[in-house]
C-alpha positions in Angstrom: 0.0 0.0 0.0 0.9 3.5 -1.0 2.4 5.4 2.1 0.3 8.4 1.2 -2.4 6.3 1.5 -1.5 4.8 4.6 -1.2 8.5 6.1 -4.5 9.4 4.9 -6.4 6.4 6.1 -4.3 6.9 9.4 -5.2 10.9 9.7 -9.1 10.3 8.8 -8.8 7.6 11.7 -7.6 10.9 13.9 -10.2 13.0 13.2 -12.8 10.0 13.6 -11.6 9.3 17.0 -11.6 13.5 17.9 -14.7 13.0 17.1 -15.7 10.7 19.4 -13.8 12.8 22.3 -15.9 15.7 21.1 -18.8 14.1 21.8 -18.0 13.4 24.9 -17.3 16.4 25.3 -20.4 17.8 24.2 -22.7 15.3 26.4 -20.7 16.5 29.7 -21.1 19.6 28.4 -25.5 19.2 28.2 -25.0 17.6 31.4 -23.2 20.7 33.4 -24.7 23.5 31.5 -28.6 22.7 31.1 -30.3 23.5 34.4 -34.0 22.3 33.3 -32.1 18.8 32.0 -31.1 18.1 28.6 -33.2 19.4 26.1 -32.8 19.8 22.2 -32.0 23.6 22.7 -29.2 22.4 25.6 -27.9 20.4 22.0 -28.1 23.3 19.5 -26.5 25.5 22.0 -23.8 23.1 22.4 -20.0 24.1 20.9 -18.7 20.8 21.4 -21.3 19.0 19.6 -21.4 21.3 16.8 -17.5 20.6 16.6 -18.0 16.9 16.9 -20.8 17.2 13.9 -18.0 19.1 11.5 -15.5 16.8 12.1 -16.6 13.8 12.3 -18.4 15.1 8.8 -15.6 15.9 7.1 -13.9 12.6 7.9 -16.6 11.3 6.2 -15.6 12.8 3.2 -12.3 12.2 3.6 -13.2 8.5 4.0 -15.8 8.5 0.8 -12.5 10.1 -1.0 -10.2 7.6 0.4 -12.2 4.8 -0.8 -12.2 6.3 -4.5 -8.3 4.7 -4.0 -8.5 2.1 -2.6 -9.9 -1.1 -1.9 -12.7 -1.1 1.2 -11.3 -4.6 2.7 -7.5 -2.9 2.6 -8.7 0.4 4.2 -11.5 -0.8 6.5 -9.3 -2.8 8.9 -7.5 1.1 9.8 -10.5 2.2 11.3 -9.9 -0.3 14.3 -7.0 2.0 14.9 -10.1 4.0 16.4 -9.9 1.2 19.3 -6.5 2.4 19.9 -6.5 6.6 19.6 -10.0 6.9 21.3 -9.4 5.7 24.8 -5.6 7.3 24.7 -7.2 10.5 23.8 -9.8 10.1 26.6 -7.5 9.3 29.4 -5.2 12.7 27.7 -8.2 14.7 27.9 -10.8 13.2 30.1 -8.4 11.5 32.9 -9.8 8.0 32.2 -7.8 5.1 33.5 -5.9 2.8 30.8 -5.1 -0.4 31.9 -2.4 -3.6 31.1 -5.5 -4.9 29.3 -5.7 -2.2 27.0 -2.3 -2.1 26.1 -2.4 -6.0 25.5 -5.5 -5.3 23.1 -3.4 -2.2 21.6 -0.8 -4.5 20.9 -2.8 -7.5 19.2 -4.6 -4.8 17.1 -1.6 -3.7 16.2 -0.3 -6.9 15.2 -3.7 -7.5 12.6 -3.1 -4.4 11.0 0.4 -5.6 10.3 -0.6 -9.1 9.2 -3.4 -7.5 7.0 -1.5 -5.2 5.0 2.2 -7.4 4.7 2.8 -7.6 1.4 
């Protein structure tokens, strides 16, 4: 596989998974900042989901673009990647615990992606 390629799939991963933290982000966010509860104004008023909703978005794109390249059974198996930057970004940004378990899953994920895309 191209290397270009590789660091495409690798950055649309990225902005998948910042996603994700976004929208954590964005339900803590309803949660602290909604007095009467969360209500659909509590979500339109909401920075973080509106920053989720762009990105995540715009990865699609990028993915839809992607795919115009490549093969969806060579490029799929990078989105598992997602397993590995999500909960490393949330224990960055959120101060959720990682454990031994995780980095034993990290590593056999790891490990796929390398036995998928040997050549």
């Amino acid at each position: 596989m191209n290397p270009s390629i590789i660091l495409y799939l690798i950055t649309c991963v990225f902005s998948i998974s910042l996603g994700q933290l976004l929208f954590k982000l964005a339900a803590n966010f309803s949660n602290t900042h909604s007095p009467q509860g969360v209500t659909l104004m509590s979500y339109v008023s909401n920075p973080y989901l509106w920053s989720a909703l762009i990105i995540y978005g715009s990865a699609t794109l990028f993915w839809m673009w992607l795919l115009r390249f490549i093969p969806l059974n060579q490029a799929y198996p990078f989105m598992a990647l997602a397993f590995v930057i999500v909960p490393l970004l949330s224990s960055l940004f959120l101060g959720e615990k990682v454990d031994a378990r995780y980095l034993v899953g990290v590593a056999l994920i790891m490990s796929g992606l390398i036995v998928i895309n040997y050549q």
